[in-house]
TIKE-975566 format. One record per residue (C-alpha): residue number from 1; residue in one letter; x negated, y, z. Coordinates in steps of 0.2 Angstrom, whole numbers. Each point is the difference from the previous one (the first is absolute). Layout:
REM TIKE-975566
guvo:zalo:c1:c2:c3
NUM:a:X:Y:Z;
...
//
This chain:
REM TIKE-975566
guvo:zalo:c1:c2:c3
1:x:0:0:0;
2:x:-15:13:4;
3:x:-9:-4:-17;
4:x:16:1:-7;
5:x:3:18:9;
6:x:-17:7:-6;
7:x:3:-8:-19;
8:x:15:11:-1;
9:x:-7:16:12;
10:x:-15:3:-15;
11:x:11:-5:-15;
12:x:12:15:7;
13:x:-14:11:4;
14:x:-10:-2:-16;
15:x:18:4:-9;
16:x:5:12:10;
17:x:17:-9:-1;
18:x:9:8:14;
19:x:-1:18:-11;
20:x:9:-7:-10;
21:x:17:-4:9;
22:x:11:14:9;
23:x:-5:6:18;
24:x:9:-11:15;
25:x:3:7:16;
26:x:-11:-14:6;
27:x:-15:8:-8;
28:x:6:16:5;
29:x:-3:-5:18;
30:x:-16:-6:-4;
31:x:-5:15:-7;
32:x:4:10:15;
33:x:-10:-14:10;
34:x:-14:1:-12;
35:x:0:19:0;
36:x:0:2:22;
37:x:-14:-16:-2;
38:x:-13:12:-10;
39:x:2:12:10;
40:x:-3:-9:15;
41:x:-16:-7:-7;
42:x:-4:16:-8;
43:x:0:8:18;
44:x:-8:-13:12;
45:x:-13:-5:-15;
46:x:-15:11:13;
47:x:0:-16:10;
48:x:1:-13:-13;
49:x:-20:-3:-10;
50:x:-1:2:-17;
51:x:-7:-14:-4;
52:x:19:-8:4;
53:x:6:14:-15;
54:x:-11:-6:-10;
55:x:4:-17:0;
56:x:16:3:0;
57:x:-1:10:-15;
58:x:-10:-11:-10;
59:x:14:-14:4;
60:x:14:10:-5;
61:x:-8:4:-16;
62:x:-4:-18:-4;
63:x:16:-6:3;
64:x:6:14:-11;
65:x:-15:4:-15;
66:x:-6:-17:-2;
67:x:18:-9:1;
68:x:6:11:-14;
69:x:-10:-9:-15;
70:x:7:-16:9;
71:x:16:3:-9;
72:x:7:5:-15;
73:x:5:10:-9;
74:x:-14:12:2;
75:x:-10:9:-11;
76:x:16:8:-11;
77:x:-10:16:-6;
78:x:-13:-9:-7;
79:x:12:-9:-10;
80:x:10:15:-6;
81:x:-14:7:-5;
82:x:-9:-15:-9;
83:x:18:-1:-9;
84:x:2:18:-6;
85:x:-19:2:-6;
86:x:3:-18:-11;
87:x:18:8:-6;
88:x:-8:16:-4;
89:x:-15:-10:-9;
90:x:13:-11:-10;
91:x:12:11:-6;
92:x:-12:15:-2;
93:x:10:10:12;
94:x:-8:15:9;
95:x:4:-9:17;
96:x:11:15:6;
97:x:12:-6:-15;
98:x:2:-18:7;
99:x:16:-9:4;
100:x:-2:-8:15;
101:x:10:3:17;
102:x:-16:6:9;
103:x:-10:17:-8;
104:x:-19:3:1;
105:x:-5:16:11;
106:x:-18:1:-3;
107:x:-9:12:-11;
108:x:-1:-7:-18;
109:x:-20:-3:3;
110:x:6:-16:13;
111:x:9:-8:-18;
112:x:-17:-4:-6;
113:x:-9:-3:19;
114:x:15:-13:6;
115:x:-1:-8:-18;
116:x:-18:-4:3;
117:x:5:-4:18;
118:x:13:-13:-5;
119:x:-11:-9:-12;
120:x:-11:-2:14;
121:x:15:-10:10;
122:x:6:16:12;
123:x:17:-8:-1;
124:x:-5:-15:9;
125:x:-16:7:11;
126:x:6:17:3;
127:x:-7:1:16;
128:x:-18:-4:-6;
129:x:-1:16:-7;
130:x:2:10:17;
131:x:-17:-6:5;
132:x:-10:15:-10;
133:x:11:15:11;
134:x:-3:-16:15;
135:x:-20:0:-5;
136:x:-1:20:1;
137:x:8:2:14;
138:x:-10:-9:10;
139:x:-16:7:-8;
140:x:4:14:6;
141:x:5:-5:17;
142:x:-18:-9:1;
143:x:-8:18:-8;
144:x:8:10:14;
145:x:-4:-12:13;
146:x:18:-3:5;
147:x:9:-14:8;
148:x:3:-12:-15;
149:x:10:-12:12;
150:x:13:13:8;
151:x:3:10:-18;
152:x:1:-18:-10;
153:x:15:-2:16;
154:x:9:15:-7;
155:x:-4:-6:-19;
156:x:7:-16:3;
157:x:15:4:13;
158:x:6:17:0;
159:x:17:6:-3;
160:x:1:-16:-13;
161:x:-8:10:-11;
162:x:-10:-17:-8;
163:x:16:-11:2;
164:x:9:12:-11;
165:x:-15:1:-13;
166:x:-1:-19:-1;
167:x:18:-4:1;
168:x:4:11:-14;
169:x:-14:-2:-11;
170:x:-1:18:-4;
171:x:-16:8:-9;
172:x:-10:10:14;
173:x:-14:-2:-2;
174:x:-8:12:-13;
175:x:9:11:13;
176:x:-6:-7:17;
177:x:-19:3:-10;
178:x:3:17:-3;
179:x:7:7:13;
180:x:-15:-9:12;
181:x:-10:11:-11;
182:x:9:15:3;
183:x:-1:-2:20;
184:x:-19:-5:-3;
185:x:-4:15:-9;
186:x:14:11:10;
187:x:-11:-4:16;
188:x:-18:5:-9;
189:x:11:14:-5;
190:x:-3:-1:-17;
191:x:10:8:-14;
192:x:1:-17:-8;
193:x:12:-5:12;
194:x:11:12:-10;
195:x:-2:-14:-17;
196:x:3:-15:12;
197:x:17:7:6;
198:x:5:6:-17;
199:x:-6:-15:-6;
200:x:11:-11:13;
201:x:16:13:0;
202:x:2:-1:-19;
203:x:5:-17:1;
204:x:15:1:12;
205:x:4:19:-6;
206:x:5:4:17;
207:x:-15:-2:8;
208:x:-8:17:-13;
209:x:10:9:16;
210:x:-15:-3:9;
211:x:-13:11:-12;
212:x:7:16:4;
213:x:5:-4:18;
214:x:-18:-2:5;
215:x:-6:12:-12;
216:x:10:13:13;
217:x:-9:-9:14;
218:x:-17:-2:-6;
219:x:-10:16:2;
220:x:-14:-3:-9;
221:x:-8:9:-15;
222:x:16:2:-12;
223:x:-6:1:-17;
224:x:-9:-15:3;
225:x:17:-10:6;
226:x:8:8:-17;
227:x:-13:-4:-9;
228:x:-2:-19:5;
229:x:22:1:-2;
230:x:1:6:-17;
231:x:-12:-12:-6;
232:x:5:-15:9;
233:x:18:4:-7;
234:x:-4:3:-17;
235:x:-10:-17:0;
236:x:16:-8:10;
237:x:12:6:-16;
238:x:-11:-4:-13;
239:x:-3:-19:5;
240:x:20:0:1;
241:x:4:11:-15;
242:x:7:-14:-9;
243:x:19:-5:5;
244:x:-1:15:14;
245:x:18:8:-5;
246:x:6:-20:1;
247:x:-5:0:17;
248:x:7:16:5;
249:x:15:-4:-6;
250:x:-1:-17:7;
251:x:0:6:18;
252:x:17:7:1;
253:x:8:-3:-17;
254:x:-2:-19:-1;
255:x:15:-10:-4;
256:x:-5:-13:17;
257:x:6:0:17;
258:x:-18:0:6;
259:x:-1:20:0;
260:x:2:14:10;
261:x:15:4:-5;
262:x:7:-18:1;
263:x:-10:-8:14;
264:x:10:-10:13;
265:x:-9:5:19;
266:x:-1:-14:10;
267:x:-16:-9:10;
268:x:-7:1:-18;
269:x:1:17:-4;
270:x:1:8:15;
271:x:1:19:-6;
272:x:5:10:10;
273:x:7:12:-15;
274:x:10:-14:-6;
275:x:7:-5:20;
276:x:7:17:0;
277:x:8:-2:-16;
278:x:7:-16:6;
279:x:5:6:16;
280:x:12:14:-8;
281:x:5:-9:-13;
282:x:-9:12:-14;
283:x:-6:-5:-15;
284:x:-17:5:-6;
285:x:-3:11:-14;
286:x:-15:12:-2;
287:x:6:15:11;
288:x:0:-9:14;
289:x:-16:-8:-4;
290:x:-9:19:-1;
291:x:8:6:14;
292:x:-4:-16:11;
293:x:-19:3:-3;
294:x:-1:21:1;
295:x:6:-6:19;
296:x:-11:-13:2;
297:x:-15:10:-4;
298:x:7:13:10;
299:x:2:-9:15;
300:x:-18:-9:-4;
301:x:-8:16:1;
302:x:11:7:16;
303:x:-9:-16:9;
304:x:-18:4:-7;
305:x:0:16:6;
306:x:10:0:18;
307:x:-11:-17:6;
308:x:-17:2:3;
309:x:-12:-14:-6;
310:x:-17:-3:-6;
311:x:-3:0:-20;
312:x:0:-19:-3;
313:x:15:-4:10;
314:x:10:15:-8;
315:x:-5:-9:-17;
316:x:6:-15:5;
317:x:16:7:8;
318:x:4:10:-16;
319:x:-4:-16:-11;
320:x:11:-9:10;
321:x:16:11:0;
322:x:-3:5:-16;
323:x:1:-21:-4;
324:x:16:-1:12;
325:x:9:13:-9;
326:x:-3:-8:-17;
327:x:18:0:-6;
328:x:-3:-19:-8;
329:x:-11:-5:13;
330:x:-3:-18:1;
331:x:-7:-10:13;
332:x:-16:-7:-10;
333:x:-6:18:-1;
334:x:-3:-3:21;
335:x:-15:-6:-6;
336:x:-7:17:-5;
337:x:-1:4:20;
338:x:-12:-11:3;
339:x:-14:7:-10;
340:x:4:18:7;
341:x:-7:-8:16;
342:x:-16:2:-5;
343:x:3:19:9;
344:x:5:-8:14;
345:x:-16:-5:16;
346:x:1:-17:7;
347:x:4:6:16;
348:x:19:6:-5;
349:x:1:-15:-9;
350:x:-6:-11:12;
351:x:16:10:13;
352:x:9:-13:6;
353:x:14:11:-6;
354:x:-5:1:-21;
355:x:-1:-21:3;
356:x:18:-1:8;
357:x:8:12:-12;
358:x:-10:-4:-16;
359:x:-1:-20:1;
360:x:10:-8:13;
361:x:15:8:-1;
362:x:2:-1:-19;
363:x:-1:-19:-2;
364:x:6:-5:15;
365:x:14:12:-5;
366:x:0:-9:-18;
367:x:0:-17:6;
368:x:15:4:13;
369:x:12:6:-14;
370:x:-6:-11:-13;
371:x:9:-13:11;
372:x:16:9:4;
373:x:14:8:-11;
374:x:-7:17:0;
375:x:6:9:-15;
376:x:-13:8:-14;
377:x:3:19:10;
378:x:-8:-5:14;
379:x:-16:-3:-11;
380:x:-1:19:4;
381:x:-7:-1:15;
382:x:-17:-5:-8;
383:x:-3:18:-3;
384:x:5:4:21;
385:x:-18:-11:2;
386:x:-8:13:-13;
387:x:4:13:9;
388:x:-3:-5:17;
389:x:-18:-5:-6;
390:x:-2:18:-5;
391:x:8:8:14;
392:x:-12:-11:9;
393:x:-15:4:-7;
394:x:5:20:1;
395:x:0:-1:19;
396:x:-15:-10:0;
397:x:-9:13:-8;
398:x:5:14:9;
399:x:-6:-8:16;
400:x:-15:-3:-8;
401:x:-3:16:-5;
402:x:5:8:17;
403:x:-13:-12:9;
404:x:-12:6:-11;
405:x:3:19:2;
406:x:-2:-6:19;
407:x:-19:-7:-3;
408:x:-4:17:-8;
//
């Protein structure tokens, strides 16, 4: 009966099955429990060891990370996007003209990188190719003298970033590479940091927010920062100039549910642009679209410049919110925080806090409702981890920085 139990607890949690049935009251009573729980731990964690957080984290994310290639289906993006490059191939479609129920929302240069990709058996062994972004990661963990073991935790555990990435099968990694770069050269404050980050942002769109967000921040020599800009986008639009009005058009026009304007919200697509919509029963259309982001760049910036923090973690905060606000936000781009904690010291990271919030709570979280009748919307609460982590790291810092003006 207790293999049996465990057999059907990581089917359910590699599936994520319970997100897929309506909330119970049940689970609802669970939830409240789970909530009081973390909180509990959260506050008598002083007089706990970490080395207990650490094992505990490491187990949760096993049971979760590991497990998920256990079962399928998995791997469903890499599929999609095998299919839609061999359709495009075939029928000598430009692959933003393909019939198919999925659309393609990369940049047209990622036509000719997944082809080559998918010859080379991506479909199948997807997660293979993670291991460059994996390999430079921890090169420059090594290169900074930082503790590999406790950042490879976060890598492998936090907010479920990996599960996402490896249940979905979803092409990050030329992005996980770039943006690496970007918080490399960002803490050698170099201006190629600005190529890295245009480089990463022009893949998802979105993320370009980010250029002229830190170009407000950064104060260092300006025509240099314009310079490097200019140049890196001209070099961004030429390698894409080819099928780029497609692609545009692709992003809100497309005649596929899976868009911005169509998008479902749910534990898969937890935007919080499209829960609001949902909530009020609105349908989206492009207005709403504008006005949703004016506000969430307003409100971004009201929290820069009331909270007081040191450079790196105010990049990481603005990164991270401006990633939470992404109106068709999903949750494989959780994987994009983890690189960002390159600008985060050990010591925050090794709080017992970050390891409660960023780790345990997440999976055990997952595997709890994986296993109950828990409704897709409660898939939001992923984000609550997110922001608690940041909130986290914000009062961290500020103590840190108050001990500090102390010593002086």
């Amino acid at each position: 009966m207790f293999r049996k139990f465990l057999s059907e607890l990581f089917f359910n949690t590699s599936l994520g099955s319970g997100f897929y049935s309506d909330l119970s009251a049940g689970t609802f009573v669970v939830l409240i429990i789970f909530i009081i729980l973390s909180f509990l731990l959260i506050k008598f964690s002083e007089y706990i060891k970490v080395e207990f957080f650490f094992g505990l984290g490491l187990l949760l994310s096993s049971i979760t990370t590991i497990n998920v290639l256990r079962y399928k289906p998995y791997g469903g993006d890499a599929k999609i996007y095998c299919d839609l490059t061999f359709i495009s191939k075939s029928s000598n479609l430009s692959i933003y003209d393909v019939e198919y129920k999925y659309t393609f929302n990369y940049p047209p240069i990622f036509r000719q990188i997944l082809d080559f990709l998918c010859d080379f058996g991506y479909q199948s062994n997807y997660y293979f190719f993670l291991l460059p972004a994996l390999v430079l990661f921890l090169l420059i963990l090594r290169n900074e003298n930082r503790n590999v073991f406790l950042s490879s935790m976060y890598l492998f555990g936090a907010f479920l970033a990996l599960w996402w990435v490896l249940k979905t099968g979803n092409f990050v990694m030329l992005e996980l590479v770039f943006l690496i770069l970007f918080v490399w050269h960002y803490k050698k404050k170099s201006h190629l940091s600005y190529l890295f980050l245009i480089l990463f942002g022009i893949q998802r769109i979105w993320f370009l927010l980010l250029v002229p967000i830190l170009f407000y921040l950064d104060n260092t020599n300006f025509a240099k920062k314009a310079k490097t800009i200019i140049s890196a986008s001209l070099f961004a639009m030429l390698i894409n100039i080819n099928s780029v009005n497609e692609f545009l058009d692709s992003i809100f026009n497309s005649n596929s549910q899976y868009n911005v304007l169509r998008e479902s919200p749910g534990h898969n697509t937890p935007s919080i642009y499209l829960g609001l919509l949902n909530i009020f029963n609105i349908d989206s259309n492009l207005f709403l679209l504008i006005i949703y982001v004016l506000v969430g760049i307003y409100i971004l910036f009201l929290i820069i410049r009331k909270l007081k923090m040191s450079t790196d973690i105010k990049l990481i905060t603005t990164f991270t919110l401006v990633l939470l606000i992404n109106p068709y936000l999903k949750p494989y781009h959780f994987i994009f925080i983890v690189p960002c904690l390159l600008l985060v010291s050990d010591s925050l990271l090794k709080d017992k806090r970050s390891i409660i919030i960023a780790i345990i709570m997440p999976n055990l979280f997952w595997i709890i409702f994986s296993n109950l009748s828990s409704g897709t919307s409660l898939g939001f609460f992923q984000l609550l981890f997110i922001i608690a982590f940041i909130i986290n790291l914000i009062s961290l810092d500020k103590e840190k920085n108050e001990i500090d003006r102390f010593k002086i």
